[in-house]
Wavefront OBJ file of the C-alpha trace (Angstrom):
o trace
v -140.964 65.337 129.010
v -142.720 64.300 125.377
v -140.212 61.797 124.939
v -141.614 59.985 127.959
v -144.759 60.265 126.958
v -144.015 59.003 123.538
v -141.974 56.340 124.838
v -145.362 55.377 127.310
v -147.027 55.557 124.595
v -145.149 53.220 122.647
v -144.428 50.777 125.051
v -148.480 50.360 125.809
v -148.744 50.274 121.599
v -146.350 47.258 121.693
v -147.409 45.427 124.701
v -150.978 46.181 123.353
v -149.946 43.734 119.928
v -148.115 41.458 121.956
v -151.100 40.585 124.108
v -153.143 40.543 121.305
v -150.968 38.085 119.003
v -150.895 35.577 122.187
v -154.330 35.717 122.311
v -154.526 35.081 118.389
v -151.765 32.070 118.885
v -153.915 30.495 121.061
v -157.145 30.669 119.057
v -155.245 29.500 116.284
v -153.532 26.526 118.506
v -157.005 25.614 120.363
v -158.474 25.838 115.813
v -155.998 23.171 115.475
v -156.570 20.836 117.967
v -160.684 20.799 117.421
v -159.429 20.239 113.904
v -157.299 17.021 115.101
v -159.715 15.434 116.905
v -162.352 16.089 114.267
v -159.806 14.487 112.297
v -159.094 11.580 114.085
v -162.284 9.714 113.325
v -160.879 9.001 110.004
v -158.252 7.163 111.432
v -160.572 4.555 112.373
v -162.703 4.357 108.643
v -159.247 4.551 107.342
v -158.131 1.273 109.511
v -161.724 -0.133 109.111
v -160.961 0.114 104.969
v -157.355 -1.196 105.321
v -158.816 -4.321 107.440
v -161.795 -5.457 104.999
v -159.602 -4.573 101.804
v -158.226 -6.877 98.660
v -154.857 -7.125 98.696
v -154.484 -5.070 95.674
v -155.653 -2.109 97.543
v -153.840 -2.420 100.731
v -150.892 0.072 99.629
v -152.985 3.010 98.841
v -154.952 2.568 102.080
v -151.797 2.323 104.121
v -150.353 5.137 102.227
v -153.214 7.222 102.556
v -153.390 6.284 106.591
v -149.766 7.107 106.912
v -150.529 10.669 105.302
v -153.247 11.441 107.389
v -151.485 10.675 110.881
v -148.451 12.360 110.207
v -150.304 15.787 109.199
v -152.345 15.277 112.641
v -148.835 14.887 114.096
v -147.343 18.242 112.547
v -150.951 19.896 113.625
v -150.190 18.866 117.163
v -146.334 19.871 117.032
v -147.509 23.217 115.054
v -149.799 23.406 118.209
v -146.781 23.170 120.482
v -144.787 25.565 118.178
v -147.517 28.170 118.751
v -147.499 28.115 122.454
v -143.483 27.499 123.482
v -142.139 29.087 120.551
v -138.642 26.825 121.542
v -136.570 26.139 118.669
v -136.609 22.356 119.144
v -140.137 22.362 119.001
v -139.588 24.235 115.257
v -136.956 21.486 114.625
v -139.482 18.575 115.722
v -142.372 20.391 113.362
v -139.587 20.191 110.213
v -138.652 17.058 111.150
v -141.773 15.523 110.809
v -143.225 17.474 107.355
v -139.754 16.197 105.921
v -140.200 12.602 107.193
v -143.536 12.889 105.802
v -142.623 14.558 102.013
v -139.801 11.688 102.243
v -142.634 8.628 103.063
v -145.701 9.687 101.003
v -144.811 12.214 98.834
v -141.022 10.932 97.306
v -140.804 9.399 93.865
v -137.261 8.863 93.484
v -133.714 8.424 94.825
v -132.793 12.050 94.652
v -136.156 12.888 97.028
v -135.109 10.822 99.881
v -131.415 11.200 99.389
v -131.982 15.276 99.765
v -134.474 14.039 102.836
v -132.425 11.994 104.702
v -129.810 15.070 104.327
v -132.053 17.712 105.448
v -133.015 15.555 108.238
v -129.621 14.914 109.575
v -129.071 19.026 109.263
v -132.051 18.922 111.763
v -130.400 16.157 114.229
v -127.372 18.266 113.969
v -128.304 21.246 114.704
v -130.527 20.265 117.433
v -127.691 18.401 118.537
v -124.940 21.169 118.358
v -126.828 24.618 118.660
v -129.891 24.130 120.323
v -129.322 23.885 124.202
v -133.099 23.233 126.083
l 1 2 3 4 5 6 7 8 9 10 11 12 13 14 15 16 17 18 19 20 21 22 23 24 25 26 27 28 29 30 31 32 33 34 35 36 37 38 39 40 41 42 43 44 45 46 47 48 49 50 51 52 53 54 55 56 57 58 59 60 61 62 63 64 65 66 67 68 69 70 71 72 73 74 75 76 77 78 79 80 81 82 83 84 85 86 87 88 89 90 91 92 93 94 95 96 97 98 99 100 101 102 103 104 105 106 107 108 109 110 111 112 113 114 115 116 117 118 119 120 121 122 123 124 125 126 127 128 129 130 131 132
């Protein structure tokens, strides 16, 4: 008879956590998207500085508005993480933090060579294992 109790007991302990780390996912997701479309308006200074700048600035700028839309895009894919937990939707959130570390963040050959490796991994294994 305990052991059915303590089993109860248990089983209202872990549905207890469950319920309350869904309800902490989706603070966290709902955190993220006010913080993207805070974010957003500095898409527009961002394209506002790249229009009115000297040529000799232009690469920053675009480097700098290339940064800053591909971290919105892993916030919203993180966001999408959060609430299907799916493994493609992990494999889309790696594939885009790599693409980004390979486009801002790479300073030589062996960078993007271990990039473009690490993304074809990805494609693979989306390709092969994952089944959505």
């Amino acid at each position: 008879m305990n052991k059915i109790k303590d089993k109860n007991m248990e089983d209202k302990i872990t549905n207890s956590i469950m319920a309350f780390t869904k309800w902490m996912e989706l603070i966290l997701a709902l955190a993220i998207i006010i913080a993207v479309i805070i974010s957003t308006k500095d898409i527009f200074i961002l394209m506002k500085q790249i229009y009115s700048a000297r040529q000799m600035d232009l690469y920053n700028l675009f480097n700098n508005f290339l940064s800053h839309i591909l971290l919105l895009i892993i916030g919203l894919e993180l966001i999408e993480t959060l609430i299907t937990h799916t493994p493609s939707s992990i494999i889309d959130i790696m594939l885009f933090a790599i693409a980004r570390k390979m486009l801002i963040h790479s300073s030589n050959a062996y960078e993007l060579l271990v990039g473009a490796i690490a993304i074809a991994i990805l494609f693979a294994t989306r390709r092969f294992l994952i089944f959505d």
